[in-house]
N, C-alpha and C positions, 0 to 999 in steps of 0.2 A: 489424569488419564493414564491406563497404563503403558510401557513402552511398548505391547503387542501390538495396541492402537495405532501409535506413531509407523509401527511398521506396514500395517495393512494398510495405512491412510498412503505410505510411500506407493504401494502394490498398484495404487490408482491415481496416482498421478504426481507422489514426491520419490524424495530417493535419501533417504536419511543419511549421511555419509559414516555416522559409527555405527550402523549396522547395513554393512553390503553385503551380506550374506546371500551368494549367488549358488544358481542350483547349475551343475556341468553337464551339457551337452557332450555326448561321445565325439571325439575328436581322434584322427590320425596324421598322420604326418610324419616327419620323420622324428619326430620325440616321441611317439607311441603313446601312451601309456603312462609311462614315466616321468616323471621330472628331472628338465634341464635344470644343471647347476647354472647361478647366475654369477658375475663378477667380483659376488663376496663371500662364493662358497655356499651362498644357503639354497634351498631349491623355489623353482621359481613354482607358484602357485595356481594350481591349474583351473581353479573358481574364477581367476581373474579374465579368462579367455572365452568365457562362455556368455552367447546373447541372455540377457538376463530373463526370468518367466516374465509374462504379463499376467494379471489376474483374470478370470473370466468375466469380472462384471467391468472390464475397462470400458470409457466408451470411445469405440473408431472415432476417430477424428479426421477425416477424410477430409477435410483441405490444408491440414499440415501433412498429412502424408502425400499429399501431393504435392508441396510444394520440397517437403525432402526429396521425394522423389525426381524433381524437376534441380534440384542442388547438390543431387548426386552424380548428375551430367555432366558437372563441371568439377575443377579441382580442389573446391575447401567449401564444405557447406560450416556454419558455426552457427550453434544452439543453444542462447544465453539466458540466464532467469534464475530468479530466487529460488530456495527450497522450498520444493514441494510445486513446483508449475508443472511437474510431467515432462520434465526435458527426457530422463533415460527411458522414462514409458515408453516414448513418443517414437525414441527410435529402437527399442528394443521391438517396437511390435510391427514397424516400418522394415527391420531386419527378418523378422520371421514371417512376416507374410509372402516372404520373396520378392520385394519391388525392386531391390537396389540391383544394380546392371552388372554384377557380377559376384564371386564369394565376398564374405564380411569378416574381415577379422576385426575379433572386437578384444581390448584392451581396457580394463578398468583401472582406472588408476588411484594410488592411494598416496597419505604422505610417506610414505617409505623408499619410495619411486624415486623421489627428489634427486639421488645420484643420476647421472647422467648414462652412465653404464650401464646404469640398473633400467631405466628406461627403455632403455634403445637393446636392452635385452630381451624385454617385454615384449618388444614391437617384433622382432624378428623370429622371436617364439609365437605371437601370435598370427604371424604369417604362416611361418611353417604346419603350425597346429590346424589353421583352414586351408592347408592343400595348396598353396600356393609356391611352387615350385619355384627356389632361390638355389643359383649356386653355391657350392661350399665355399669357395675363395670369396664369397661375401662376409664370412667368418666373424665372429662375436666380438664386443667389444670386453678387454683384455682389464679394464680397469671400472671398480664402480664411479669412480670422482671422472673422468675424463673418458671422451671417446676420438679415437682418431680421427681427422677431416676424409683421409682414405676410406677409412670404414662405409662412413656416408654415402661416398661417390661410388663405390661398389655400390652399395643397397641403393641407390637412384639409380646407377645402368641398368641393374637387373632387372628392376621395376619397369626401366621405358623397354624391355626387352620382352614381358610380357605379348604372350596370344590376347589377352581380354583384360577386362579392366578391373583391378581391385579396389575394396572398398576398406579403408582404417577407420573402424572409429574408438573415435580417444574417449572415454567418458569419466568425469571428473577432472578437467586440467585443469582447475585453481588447485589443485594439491601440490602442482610443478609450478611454484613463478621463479623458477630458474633461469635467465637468460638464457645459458648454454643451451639448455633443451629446444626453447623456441628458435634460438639460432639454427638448431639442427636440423627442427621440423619446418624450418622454412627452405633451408636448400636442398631439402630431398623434395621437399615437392614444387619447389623452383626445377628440378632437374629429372626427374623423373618421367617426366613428358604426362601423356594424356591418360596413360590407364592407372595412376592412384589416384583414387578421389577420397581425400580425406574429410570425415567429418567428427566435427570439435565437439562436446557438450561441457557446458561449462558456468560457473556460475558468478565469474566474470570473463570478461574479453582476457583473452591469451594474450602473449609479449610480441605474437606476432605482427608484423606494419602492416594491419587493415586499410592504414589506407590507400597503401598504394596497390593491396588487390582489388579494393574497390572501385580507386581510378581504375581497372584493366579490365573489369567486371569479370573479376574470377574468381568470385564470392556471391552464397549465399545463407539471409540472416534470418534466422527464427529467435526473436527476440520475446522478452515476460509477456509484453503489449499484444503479441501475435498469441502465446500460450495460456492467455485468459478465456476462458470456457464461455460461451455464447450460451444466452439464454436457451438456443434448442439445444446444445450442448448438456446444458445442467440440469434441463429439465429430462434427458436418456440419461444420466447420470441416477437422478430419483428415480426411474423408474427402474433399473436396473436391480436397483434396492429393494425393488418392492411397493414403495413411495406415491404410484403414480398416481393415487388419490389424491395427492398434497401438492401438486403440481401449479396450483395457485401461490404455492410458497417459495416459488421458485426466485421472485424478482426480490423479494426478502434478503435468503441468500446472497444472491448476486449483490446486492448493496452492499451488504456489510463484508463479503469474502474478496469483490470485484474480482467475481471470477477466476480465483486460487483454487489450485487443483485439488491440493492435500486439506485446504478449508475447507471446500464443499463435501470431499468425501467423508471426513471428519466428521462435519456435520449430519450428514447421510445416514453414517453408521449411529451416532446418538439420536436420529430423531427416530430409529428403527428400537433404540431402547427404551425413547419418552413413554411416557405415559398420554402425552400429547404431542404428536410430532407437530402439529400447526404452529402450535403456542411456544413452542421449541423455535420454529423459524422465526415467527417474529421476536425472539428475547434476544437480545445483544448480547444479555449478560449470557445467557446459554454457551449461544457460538463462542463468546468468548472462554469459555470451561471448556469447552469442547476440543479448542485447539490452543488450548496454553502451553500444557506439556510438549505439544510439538515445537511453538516457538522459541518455548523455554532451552530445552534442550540441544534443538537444533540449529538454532541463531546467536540467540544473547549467551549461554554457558560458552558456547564457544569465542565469543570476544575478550579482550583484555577488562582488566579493572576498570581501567579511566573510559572507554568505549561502553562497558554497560551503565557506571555510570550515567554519560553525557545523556547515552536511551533512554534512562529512567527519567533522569529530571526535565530533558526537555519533550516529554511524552504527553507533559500540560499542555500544548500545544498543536494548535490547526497547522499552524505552515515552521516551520525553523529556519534561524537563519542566522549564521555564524556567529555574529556578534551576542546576539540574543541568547546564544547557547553558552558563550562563554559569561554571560552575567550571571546563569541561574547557576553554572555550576563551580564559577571561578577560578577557571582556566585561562588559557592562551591555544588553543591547539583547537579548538571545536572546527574549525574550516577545514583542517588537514584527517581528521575523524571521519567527518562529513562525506568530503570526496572519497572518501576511501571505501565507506559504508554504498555511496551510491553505486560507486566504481564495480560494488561487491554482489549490485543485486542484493540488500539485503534489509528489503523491504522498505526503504527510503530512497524516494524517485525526485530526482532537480523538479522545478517548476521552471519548465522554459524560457530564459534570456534574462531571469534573476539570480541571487544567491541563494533565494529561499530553497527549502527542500519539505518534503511533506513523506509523511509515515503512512503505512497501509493500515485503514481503519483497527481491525483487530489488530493488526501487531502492537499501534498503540492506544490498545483497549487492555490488551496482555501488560503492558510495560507499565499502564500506571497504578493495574493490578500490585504486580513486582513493586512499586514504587510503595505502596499503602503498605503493602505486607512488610518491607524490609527497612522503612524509614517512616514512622507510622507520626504523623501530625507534624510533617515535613510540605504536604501537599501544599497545603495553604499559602506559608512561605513564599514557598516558589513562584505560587503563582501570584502573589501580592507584588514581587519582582519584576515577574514579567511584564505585570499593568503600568507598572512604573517605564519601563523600557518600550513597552509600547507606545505608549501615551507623548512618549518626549520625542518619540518617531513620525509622529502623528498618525499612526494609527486607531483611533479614539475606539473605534467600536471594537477592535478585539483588545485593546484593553480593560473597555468596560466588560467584555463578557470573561476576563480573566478575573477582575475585581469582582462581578455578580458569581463566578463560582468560586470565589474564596469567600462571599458571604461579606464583601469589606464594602459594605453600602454608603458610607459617609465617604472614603476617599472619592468612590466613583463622582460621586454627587458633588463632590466638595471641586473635584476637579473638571465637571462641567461646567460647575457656574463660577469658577473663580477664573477659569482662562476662556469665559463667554461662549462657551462652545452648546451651550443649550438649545439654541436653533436650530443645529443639526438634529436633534429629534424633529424636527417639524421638517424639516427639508435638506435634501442630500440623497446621493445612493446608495449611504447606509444608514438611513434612517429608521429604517423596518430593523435592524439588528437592533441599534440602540433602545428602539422602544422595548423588543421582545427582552432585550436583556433585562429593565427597567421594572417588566410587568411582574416579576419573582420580587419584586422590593417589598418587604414590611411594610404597615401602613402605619407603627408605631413609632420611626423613626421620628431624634429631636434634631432639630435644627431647620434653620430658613430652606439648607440646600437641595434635603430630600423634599421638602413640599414642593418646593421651584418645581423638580426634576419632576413631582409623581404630577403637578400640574401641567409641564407641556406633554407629560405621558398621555394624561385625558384629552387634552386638547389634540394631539394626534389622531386620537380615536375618534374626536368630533363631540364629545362630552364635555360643552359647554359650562354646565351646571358646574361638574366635577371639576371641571380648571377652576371654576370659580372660588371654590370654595377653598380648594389646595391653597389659592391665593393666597385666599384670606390671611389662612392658617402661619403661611412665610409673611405676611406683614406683621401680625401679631409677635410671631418668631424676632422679627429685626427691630421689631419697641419695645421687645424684653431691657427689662432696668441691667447693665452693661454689654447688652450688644453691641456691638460695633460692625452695620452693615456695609459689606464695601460697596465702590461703585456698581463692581460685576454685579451682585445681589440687586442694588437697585433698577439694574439695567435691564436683567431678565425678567424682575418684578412688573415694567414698564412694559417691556415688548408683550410678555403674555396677557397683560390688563387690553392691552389696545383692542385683542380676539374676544373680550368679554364684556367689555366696558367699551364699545366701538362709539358711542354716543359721546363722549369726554371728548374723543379726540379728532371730531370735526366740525369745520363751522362753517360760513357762509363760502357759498361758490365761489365769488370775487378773491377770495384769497389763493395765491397760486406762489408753490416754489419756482423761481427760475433758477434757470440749471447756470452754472457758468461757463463764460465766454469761452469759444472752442478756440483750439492753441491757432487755428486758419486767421483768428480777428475776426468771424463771419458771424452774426449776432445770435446766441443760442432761443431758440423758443421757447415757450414759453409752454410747461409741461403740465397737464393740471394734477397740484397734488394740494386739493384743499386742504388745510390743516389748524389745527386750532395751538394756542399756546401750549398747551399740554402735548401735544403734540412735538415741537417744537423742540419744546425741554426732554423729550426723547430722541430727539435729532446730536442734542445737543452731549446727550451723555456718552455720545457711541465718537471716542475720539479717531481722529484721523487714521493710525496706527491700526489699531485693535477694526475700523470698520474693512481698512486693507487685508488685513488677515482675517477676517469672516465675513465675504461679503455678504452673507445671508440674514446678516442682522437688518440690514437698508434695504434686502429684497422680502423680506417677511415685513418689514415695517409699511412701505410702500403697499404690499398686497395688503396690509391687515386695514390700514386707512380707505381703501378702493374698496373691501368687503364692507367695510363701516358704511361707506358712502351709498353701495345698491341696498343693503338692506335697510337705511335710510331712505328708503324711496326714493330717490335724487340718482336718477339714471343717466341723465346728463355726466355729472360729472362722476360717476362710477365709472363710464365708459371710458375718458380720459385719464384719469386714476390707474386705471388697471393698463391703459395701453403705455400709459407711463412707466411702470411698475413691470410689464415684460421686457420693456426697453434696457431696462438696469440689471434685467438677468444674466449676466455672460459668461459665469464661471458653472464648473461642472455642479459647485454645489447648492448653486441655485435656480438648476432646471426642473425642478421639481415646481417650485413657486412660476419658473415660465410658463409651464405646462398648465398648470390652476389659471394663471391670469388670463392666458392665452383661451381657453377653453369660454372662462366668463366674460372676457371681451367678444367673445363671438356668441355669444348670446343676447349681449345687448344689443351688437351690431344688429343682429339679427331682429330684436325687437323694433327698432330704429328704422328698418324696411332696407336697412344697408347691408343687400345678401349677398351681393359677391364678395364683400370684404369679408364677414361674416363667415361666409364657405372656406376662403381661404385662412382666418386666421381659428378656424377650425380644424381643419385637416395639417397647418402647424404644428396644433395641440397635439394631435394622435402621432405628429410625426412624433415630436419633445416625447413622447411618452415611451416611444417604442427604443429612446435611449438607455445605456446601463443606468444614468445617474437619475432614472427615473423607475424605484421599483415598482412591480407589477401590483405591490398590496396596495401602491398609492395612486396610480392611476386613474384622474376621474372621469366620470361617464360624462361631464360638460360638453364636451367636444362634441360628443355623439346626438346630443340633447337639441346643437344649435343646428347639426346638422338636420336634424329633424324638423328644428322651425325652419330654416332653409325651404326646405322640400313641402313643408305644409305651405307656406307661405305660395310658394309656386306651381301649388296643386299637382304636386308628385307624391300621393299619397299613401305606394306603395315604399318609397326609398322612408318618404317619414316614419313607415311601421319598424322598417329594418335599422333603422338608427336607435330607432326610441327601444326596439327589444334588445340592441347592444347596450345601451345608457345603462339598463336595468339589471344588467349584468354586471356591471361595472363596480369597483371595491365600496366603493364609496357610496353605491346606491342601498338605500334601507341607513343611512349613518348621514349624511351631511344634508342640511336641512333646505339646502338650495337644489341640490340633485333632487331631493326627494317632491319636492314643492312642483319645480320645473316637470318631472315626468308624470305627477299629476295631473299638471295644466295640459302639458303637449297628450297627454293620454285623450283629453278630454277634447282640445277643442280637433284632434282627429275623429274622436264620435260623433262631431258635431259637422264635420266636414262631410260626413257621413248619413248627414242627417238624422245622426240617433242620438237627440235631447236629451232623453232620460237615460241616456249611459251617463252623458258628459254629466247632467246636476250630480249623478249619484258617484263617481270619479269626485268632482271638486267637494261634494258633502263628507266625502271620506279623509279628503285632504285636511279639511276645514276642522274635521276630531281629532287633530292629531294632538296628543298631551304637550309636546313643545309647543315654546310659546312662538306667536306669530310675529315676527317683524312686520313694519308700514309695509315695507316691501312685499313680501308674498300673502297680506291683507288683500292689497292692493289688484294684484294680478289675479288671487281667485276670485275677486269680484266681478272683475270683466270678463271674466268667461263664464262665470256663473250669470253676469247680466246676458250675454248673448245665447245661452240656454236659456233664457227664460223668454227671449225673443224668437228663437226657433221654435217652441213650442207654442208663441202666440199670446206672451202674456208679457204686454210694453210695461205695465202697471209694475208685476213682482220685480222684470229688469230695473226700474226706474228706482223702486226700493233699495233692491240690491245696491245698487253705488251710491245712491246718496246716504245709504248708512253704513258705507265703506269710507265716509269721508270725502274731505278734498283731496284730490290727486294732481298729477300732472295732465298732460294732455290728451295721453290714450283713455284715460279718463273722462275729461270733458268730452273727447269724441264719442265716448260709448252712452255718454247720458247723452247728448243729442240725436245718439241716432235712436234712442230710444224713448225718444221727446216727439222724435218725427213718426215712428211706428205707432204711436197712443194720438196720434192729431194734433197736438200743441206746436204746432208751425213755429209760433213765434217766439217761443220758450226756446226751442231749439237755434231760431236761427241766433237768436241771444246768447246762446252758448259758446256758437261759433267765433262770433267777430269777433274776439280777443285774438283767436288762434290766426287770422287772417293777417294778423299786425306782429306774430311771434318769429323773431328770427332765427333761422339754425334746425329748424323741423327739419326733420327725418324723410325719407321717400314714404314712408308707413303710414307717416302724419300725413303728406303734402297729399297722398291719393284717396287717403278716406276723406279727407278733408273737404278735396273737391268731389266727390263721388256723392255725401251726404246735402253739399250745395245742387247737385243737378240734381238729388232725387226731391229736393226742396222745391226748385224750379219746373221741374218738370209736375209736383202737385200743384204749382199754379197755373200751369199752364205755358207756362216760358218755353216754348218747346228751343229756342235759338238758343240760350241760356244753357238749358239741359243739355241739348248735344257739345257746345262752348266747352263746358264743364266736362263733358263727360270725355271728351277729344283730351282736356288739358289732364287728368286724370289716366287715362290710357299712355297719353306722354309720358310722364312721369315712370309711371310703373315697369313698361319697356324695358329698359336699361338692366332691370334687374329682375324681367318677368313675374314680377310679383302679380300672380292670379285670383289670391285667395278673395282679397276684399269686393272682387269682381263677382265672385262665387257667394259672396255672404252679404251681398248687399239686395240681392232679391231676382226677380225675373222683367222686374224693371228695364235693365242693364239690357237683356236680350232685346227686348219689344224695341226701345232705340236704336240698337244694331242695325234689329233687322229693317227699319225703317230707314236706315242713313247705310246701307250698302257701300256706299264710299268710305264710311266711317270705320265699317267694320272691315272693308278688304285691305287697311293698311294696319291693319294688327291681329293679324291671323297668328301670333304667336301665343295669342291670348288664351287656349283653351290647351289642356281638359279646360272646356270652356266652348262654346257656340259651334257647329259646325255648317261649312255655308254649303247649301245644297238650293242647286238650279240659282245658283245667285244673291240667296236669303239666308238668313242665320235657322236653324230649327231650334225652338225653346223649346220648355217643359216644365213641369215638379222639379226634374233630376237634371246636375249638369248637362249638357249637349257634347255630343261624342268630338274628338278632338280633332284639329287639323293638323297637318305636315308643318312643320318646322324647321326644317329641313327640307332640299328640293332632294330625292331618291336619284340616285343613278342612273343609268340606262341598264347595267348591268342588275340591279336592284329591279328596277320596272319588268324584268327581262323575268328575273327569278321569279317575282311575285305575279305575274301573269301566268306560270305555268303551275303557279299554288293553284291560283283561281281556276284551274284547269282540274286540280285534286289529283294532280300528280304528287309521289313520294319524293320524299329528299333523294334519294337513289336515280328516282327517275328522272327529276329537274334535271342531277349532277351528268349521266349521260346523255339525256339532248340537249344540255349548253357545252359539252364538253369540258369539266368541270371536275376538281375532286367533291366530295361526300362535306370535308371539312369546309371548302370556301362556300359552297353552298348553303350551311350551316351561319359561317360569318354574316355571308349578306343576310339571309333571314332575321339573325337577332340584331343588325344595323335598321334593318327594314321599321321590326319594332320597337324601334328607339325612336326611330325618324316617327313613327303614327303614334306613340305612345301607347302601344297595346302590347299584350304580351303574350297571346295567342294565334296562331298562324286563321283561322277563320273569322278571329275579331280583323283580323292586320286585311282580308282579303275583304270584310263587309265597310270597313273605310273606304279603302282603297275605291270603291265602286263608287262610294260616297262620293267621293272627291275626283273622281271621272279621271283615274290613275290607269284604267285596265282597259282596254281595246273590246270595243263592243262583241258579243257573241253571236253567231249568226241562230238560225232555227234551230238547225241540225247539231248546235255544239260547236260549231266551228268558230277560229276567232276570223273577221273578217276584215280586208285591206282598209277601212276606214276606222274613225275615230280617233 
C-alpha cells in the first residue's frame, strides 16, 4: 500500500508518528509570528502547537467525546492505545469542537523533545502561543538537559493564579520516557491547583504514579478497549465512504480488525477500489494487504532485531507465552519483550491472571506474512516446535492444530496413541478441536496410528461403519510381519472395538464388577457393570497409572459397555450400566460422557415408568451440558427426548411437543442412531396420544427405512408402537403380527401382546401371557400399572366387577406417585365407565386427568379425553382473579378493581392455568364453572352472595 494510504488511514483514526505533518492554526501571543529560540539555539517549531485537522469523513464518536469531556473537569485525563485506534483524532476533534472548559494548548511531541529543556520549552511556548497570559519571571528554561525546580514552581503558581482553566494536551508522550520530564509534569500539576487540566495521549502509560491519582480519583482513562469502533460506529464509518450498500459487511470487518481504527478505514478506502467490495470484506487475505504497509512500517520497522524477530516466529501462534517464545526462537529474554510490547500497546494484549499474551488478528496475519516472505520454509519448523512444547504442556489440542498445519500427521497421531490420549477425541472440552483438526488428515497415511486416530475421528461423528473399518485397517497395520504393537496401540484398538463390536463385550446379567471397599470399612455396592472376558481384558490393559492420568479411558469404557447393553435389548441392566458409568465421571474431561449417560439413563428411567427420577436425571444432563467441558457440537438431544417421555407419559402433551422440537435440534439429531430412533418413536406415539394412527404408522414406517442397521433394541421399541397404532386404528390382528414377528422381547413386550390378545377376544391367551409377569421381580411403575390395568380390563370382560374396580384402585395406586396418565388414556373408555360408577374411586385420584372430569359428582367420558381437574387447590387470590375473567373484564380492569399491578395479575393468571391445565383464559373460565370454582351469576349478570 502506498505511504499516502497510511497517511489518510492516520486522517481517520491512526496518527502515524513518522509522518506528523501538521497544518498551523493562526496563533498570537507573545511570540507572534515568529519563532522562539529554544534551549539549544534551534527555533522552536510552530506545526508542533497547532490542533491537528480532522478529515471530513471522520466519524463523531460521541460517547468518548463525552467522556473527554467529562475528564477534562478534572486534573489529567490519559488516552492510551496502539497505532492507529484514533487517540489524536479523538482529541483533535473534541478540541475544535469547542467542548473543553477552557483554551487548548496543544503540544506535539516528538523524539527530539527528549531533553528536558527542550520540553518544558514547548510547553510554555504552547501556552503563550493560545493566549494564556504567564508572567515574565516565569522565564524559560536556561538548559536543554536540565530544568530548574524553580522554573517549575513559578509555571504551577502562575497556572493556580489563573481567571479560568486551561487545557495541555501532550500528544505523543511515549517519545519522552524520560523520568525527569514525568517528574516534572507531575509536580506542576500536583501544584498548580484546579485550572490545568491536563490531557496525555499516548501509546503507552507515562512515568507518571497512576496509581496514586487513581486512588484520589483524579484521573480519567480512555483506554484501546474503550477506542474500538462499535458496530454502529463502523458501519457510519462505510457509509461515510460511500459503502452503505455493504453494510452487511460490517460484522466481517469487525472480526478480523476488532474494531481498529486505522484497519477499518484502511479497509474502507480498498473496498471503494475493489472490484468487489463484499468479497473484499469477507477475504482475510484482502484486509490483510490492505493494512500490512501500515503495520509494517508503523509497528514492527520500528522495533529492535531480536523484538521483530520474537513477532515473527512466535506469530504461528493463538495465544504466547514466554517460555514457549523462547523455544521457537532460542532466547532467554521473550517475557522482558513481552511485557514491554504489551506495556507498549502494540498490538499484543496479556490474557488475564496468566502469562499468556495473544496478538491482534491481522497484526498476526501481517507477521507471518513477514515471516514466509523473509524466512521462507522456516514456518513449518517452528511450528513442529511448538507441538512439541505444547504437547509436553498438556496442551493436546493446540498442539495437534500446530502439528495438522505443519502437515506432520504421523507425529500428531503417533502422539495420541502412544501417550493414550485418543479418548479425548470422543470426550473432553476440546474434543470438537481435535476432531476438526483430525478431519484435514490424508486418508493415505501408513501406519496403525493414523487408522486408530481417522477411526475414533468417525466414531465421533457417529459413523459406525467407518470406525469399523479404520479398525480393521490398524489391526491388519499391527500383524504386519515386524510390527511391534505397543500396548497404547492395543489399547485404543480395544476401547474403539467395544463402540462397534458392543456384542463381544457383554454377557449375562448375573455378572457384575464390584467396586472396592470404601476407605470408611462401609461395604461398597454392588454396581451393575456386566461384562464379559473380553471385557475384562480391557479392564486389564488400562494400568493403574496411565487410567489416573486419563480418566476417560474407564469412563468411555463403562459408557461403551451400558450402550452395548440398551441396544442389546437388556434394559435392565443398561439402566444400571449407565447409572454406573455417570457415577465414575468426576473429572472435567469426562463430562462429556456424564452428560451422554446421564441423558440415556433418563430415558430408560423413563421407559421404566420411573419419572421423577427420570426428570431429574434429565435436567442433570442439560445441566452437564451447558458446562465449558461439554462443547455445544457435542451436546445430545437425550435429555430432551426423556423429557418428552416424561411429559407424554403424564399426559402433558404440550411440554412433550416443546422437548421433542428441542431434541430435534440438538447436534447429534439426524447423526446418532439412538436420538434418531427415540424422536421417531416419541414423534409418533404423540400422534397417537393424539389419536392420529396414521401419522404415528407412517412416523414408525419411515423409522423402520432407515439404511442403518437395526439393533434388537430399537427393533423392539418400533414394534410396540407400531403394535399400538394398529390398535388405535382397530386392527388386534396387524398389532398381534407386529410383535410376534418382532420376536421375543422383554416385558413391555409381553404387555403389548397381551393387551392386544385381549382387543382380538383371546381372554385366555392373554391371561397366559400375564402370569409370568405377576411372579417377576424388580418391575418398573410402567410395568406394575399396565400390568394391573390389562388384569381389570380382563375381569371386568367377565364380569368380576369387584376384581375390576380391585385392580383398577391398585393400578391408580401405583401410578400416583409419579402421575403417570398416559396408560389410563391408552387403555380405553373402559377406565372412565368404572370411575364414573365407583365415585369414590375416582374422587381420590383427581390428579389423574388431562384425564376424566367430575361434573355434578360423575366423571364425563367420551371418544376424546375428558377435560382436566385442578391439581392444585387455587388461591383465594387466584379464585378472586379468575372470577372477574369470568366477568370478561381486561387484565387492566381485574388489576384496578383488585387493586393490583398489570404484572401480578398477569402471574396469577398463568398459575391459574397451570393449576387447570389449560392455556387459554376462556378455556381456564369454562373449567373453572365445570368444577363449581366461580360464584353463581344472578339473571341480570350479577355475581350473587351464595354459592
Amino acid at each position: 500500500m502506498p505511504r499516502s494510504s497510511a497517511s489518510a488511514a492516520a486522517d481517520g483514526g491512526g496518527e502515524p508518528r513518522t509522518a506528523r505533518t501538521r497544518t498551523t492554526a493562526p496563533v498570537s501571543g507573545r511570540g507572534g509570528t515568529a519563532a522562539h529560540l529554544g534551549p539549544t539555539g534551534d527555533p522552536l517549531l510552530v506545526a508542533k502547537f497547532s490542533v491537528p485537522c480532522v478529515p471530513r469523513s471522520i466519524v463523531r464518536r460521541q460517547r468518548l467525546l463525552e467522556r473527554l469531556t467529562e475528564g477534562a473537569a478534572g486534573p489529567l485525563t490519559l488516552i492510551t492505545g496502539a497505532a492507529g485506534t484514533g487517540k489524536t483524532t479523538l482529541a483533535a476533534s473534541w478540541a475544535r469542537e469547542g467542548a473543553a472548559p477552557g483554551p487548548v494548548a496543544w503540544v506535539t511531541v516528538e523524539q527530539d523533545d527528549r531533553a528536558p529543556g527542550v520540553f518544558w520549552a514547548y510547553v510554555l511556548e504552547a501556552l503563550s502561543r493560545h493566549q494564556i497570559a504567564l508572567p515574565d519571571e516565569v522565564g524559560q528554561p536556561g538548559s536543554a538537559d536540565f530544568v530548574d525546580r524553580s522554573l517549575l514552581t513559578r509555571l504551577a503558581a502562575a497556572l493556580a493564579q489563573l481567571s479560568r482553566p486551561v487545557v495541555l494536551v501532550l500528544d505523543g508522550l511515549e517519545q519522552l520516557p524520560v523520568p525527569a520530564v514525568a517528574s516534572g509534569l507531575d509536580f506542576v500539576l500536583n501544584h498548580a491547583g484546579p485550572q490545568l487540566r491536563l490531557v496525555l495521549i499516548s501509546r503507552v502509560d507515562p512515568l507518571l504514579p497512576l496509581h496514586r491519582y487513581r486512588a484520589d480519583g483524579r484521573i480519567r482513562e480512555i483506554r484501546g478497549p474503550d477506542l474500538a469502533f462499535t458496530r454502529q460506529e463502523a458501519t457510519r464509518l462505510l457509509r461515510g465512504h460511500g459503502l452503505g450498500r455493504y453494510e452487511n459487511s460490517v460484522d466481517a470487518l469487525l472480526a478480523r480488525t476488532e474494531g481498529w481504527a486505522a484497519g477499518l478505514r484502511l479497509c474502507a478506502l480498498e473496498m471503494q477500489r475493489a472490484d468487489d467490495p463484499a468479497e473484499f470484506a469477507r477475504s482475510f487475505a484482502a484486509s490483510q494487504s490492505a493494512v500490512a504497509d501500515y503495520l509494517l512500517t508503523e509497528v514492527l520497522d520500528a522495533q529492535p532485531a531480536a523484538t521483530r524477530e520474537l513477532l515473527m516466529y512466535s506469530s504461528i501462534l493463538d495465544r504466547v507465552h514466554p517460555d514457549l517464545a523462547n523455544a521457537l526462537t532460542g532466547r532467554t529474554d521473550a517475557e522482558w519483550i513481552l511485557a514491554q510490547l504489551t506495556r507498549a500497546h502494540l498490538f499484543v494484549e496479556p490474557i488475564n491472571g496468566t502469562p499468556w499474551c495473544r496478538y491482534q488478528p491481522l497484526f498476526a496475519e501481517v507477521l507471518r506474512m513477514h515471516l514466509r516472505h523473509h524466512r521462507p520454509g522456516l514456518e513449518p519448523r517452528l511450528r513442529r516446535r511448538a507441538a512439541s512444547w505444547l504437547a509436553d504442556s498438556g496442551r493436546l489440542a493446540e498442539a495437534v492444530e500446530q502439528a495438522a498445519a505443519a502437515e506432520d500427521w504421523q507425529w500428531a497421531c503417533a502422539r495420541m496413541v502412544s501417550r493414550s490420549e485418543i479418548g479425548q477425541l470422543l470426550t473432553g472440552p476440546e474434543a470438537h478441536r481435535l476432531e476438526r483438526a483430525f478431519s484435514r488428515m490424508p486418508s493415505d497415511l501408513a501406519g496403525a496410528a493414523p487408522a486408530l486416530v481417522a477411526g475414533a475421528g468417525a466414531l465421533a461423528r457417529y459413523d459406525t461403519a467407518g470406525c469399523r473399518a479404520w479398525l480393521d485397517r490398524a489391526a491388519e497395520e499391527l500383524r504386519e510381519p515386524g510390527a511391534r504393537p505397543t500396548g497404547e496401540a492395543r489399547l485404543a484398538l480395544s476401547l474403539l472395538r467395544l463402540f462397534t463390536e458392543p456384542e463381544a463385550y457383554v454377557t449375562e446379567p448375573e455378572a457384575y464388577l464390584t467396586e472396592p471397599e470404601a476407605d470408611n470399612g462401609s461395604s461398597a455396592r454392588h454396581a451393575a457393570d456386566p461384562v464379559s472376558q473380553r471385557s475384562r481384558e480391557l479392564t486389564e490393559q488400562v494400568p493403574r497409572q496411565l487410567a489416573e492420568a486419563h480418566p476417560e479411558i474407564e469412563a468411555l469404557r463403562r459408557y461403551g459397555l451400558a450402550c452395548a447393553l440398551q441396544l442389546g435389548a437388556r434394559p435392565d441392566d443398561a439402566r444400571k450400566a449407565f447409572a454406573y458409568a455417570a457415577e465414575g465421571c468426576t473429572d472435567e474431561v469426562t463430562q462429556g460422557v456424564r452428560h451422554s449417560c446421564l441423558g440415556r439413563l433418563a430415558l430408560l428411567e423413563a421407559q421404566f415408568g420411573s419419572l421423577s427420577q427420570a426428570e431429574e436425571h434429565a435436567l442433570l444432563a442439560l445441566e452437564v451440558a451447558g458446562h465449558r467441558s461439554v462443547p455445544p457440537t457435542r451436546r445430545s438431544g437425550i435429555g430432551h427426548l426423556a423429557l418428552a417421555a416424561v411429559a407424554l407419559e403424564r399426559g402433558e402433551l404440550r411440554d412433550a411437543r416443546r422437548h421433542l422440537a428441542l431434541a430435534c435440534r440438538s447436534p447429534d439429531a439426524g447423526h446418532d442412531p439412538v436420538t434418531d430412533t427415540e424422536i421417531a418413536l416419541t414423534r409418533a406415539r404423540l400422534d397417537l396420544a393424539h389419536g392420529q394412527w396414521h401419522a404415528a404408522l407412517t412416523a414408525v414406517t419411515a423409522a423402520g427405512a432407515s439404511p442403518r442397521p437395526r439393533a434388537p433394541w430399537s427393533a423392539q421399541r418400533m414394534a410396540l408402537v407400531c403394535a399400538a397404532a394398529e390398535l388405535a386404528r382397530g386392527e388386534p390382528g396387524a398389532a398381534i403380527a407386529v410383535l410376534e414377528g418382532s420376536g421375543p422381547g422383554g416385558s413391555a413386550h409381553t404387555l403389548a401382546l397381551a393387551r392386544a390378545r385381549l382387543a382380538a377376544g383371546d381372554l385366555d391367551r392373554a391371561l397366559g401371557l400375564l402370569a409370568p409377569l405377576d411372579r417377576r421381580p424388580g418391575a418398573g411403575t410402567a410395568e406394575r400399572v399396565r400390568l394391573r390395568l390389562l388384569r381389570a380390563r380382563a375381569a371386568a370382560l367377565t364380569q368380576d366387577s369387584e376384581a375390576a374396580y380391585r385392580l383398577l384402585h391398585d393400578a391408580l395406586t401405583a401410578a400416583r406417585p409419579e402421575r403417570m396418565r398416559l396408560p389410563f388414556t391408552e387403555a380405553g373408555p373402559w377406565v372412565w365407565r368404572l370411575l364414573e360408577h365407583r365415585p369414590d374411586l375416582a374422587a381420590g385420584h383427581a390428579w389423574l386427568l388431562p384425564g376424566p372430569t367430575r361434573v355434578n359428582g360423575a366423571f364425563r367420558t367420551g371418544g376424546r379425553p375428558p377435560a382436566p381437574v385442578v391439581v392444585e387447590r387455587l388461591t383465594d387470590r387466584e379464585r378472586e382473579v379468575l372470577q372477574r375473567a369470568a366477568e370478561l373484564m381486561s387484565t387492566e380492569e381485574i388489576a384496578e378493581a383488585l387493586y393490583l399491578s398489570v404484572n401480578t395479575v398477569k402471574t396469577h393468571l398463568r398459575s391459574i392455568y397451570r393449576k387447570l391445565a389449560v392455556s387459554r383464559r376462556s378455556d381456564a373460565v369454562r373449567c373453572a364453572r365445570e368444577l363449581h370454582l366461580l360464584r353463581p351469576m344472578s339473571g341480570d349478570g350479577e355475581v350473587t352472595s351464595s354459592g
